[in-house]
Every structure is written in C-alpha cells, then in structure tokens.
C-alpha positions in Angstrom: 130.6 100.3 179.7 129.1 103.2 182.1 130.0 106.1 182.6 132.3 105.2 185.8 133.7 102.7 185.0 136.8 104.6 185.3 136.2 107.3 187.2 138.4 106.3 190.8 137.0 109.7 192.5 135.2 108.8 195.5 133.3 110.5 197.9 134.8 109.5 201.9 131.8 111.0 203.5 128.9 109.0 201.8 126.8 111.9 203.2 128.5 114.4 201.6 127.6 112.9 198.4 124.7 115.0 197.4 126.5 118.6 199.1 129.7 118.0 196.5 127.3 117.2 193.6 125.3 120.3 193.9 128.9 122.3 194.7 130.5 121.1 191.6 127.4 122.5 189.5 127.3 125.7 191.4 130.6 126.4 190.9 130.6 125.5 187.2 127.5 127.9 186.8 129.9 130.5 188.5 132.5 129.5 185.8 129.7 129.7 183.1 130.6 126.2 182.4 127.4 124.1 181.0 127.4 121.0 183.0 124.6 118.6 182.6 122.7 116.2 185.0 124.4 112.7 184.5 127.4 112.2 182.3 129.2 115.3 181.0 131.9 113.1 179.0 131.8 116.3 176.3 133.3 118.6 179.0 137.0 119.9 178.1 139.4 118.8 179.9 140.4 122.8 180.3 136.7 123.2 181.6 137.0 119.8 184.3 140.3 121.1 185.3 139.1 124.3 186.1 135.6 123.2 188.2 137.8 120.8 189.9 140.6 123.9 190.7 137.7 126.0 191.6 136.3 123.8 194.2 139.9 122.7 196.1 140.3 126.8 196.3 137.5 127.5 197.7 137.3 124.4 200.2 140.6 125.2 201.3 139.5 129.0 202.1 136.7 127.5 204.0 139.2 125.4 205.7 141.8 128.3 206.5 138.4 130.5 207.6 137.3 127.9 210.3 141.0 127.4 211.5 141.6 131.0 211.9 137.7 131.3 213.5 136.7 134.0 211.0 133.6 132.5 209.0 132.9 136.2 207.6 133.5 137.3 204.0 132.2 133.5 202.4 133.6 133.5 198.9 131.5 129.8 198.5 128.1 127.7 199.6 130.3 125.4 201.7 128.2 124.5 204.5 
C-alpha cells in the first residue's frame, strides 16, 4: 500500500503543488516540528493538526491582507 493511498487532500492548483509543499515544511520548522522528505506517517496527530492549523491561519491573513490592500507586516512566505 503507499503512502496515499488514503490521503483524499488534493492540491486544486496543480501549480501550486511545489509552493504548499515547501509551506508546510516551513511552517513546521517554525513550529520546531521535524518533518521529513517523503512520508512522515510517525508525525502526531497533535503535531499534523497543528502544521495544518498553522497554515489555514496564516493563508487566511494573507487573504484578509490582499482584501483589505495592506500587504505590509507579512506574518508568512505566501507568495
């Protein structure tokens, strides 16, 4: 079985693919979590959770930023 076979997470912007990979590590690193190239089925799911949380915050400040037009004060690498 590999690794994703169950995973149902997909990416809608096939482009986008390589940006959100190198997000999720970033902001793990920023979380001090260890994550390693290829399958990190050894993760906690406290630790998942709290990438995953990490990344919706900060891609919905970079959301409300563009929306209000104040790009200043970047919290995140979301290009």
């Amino acid at each position: 079985m590999s690794s994703n076979s169950n995973n149902n997470n997909q990416i809608n912007v096939p482009e986008a693919k390589q940006a959100m990979y190198n997000f999720k590590h970033e902001v793990a690193n920023e979380l001090g979590i260890n994550l390693k190239q290829g399958y990190n089925g050894d993760l906690t799911s406290r630790d998942a959770g709290s990438i995953g949380g990490m990344m919706v915050k900060k891609m919905i400040e970079q959301q409300e930023r563009q929306m209000s037009g104040n790009m200043s004060g970047n919290s995140g690498s979301m290009r």
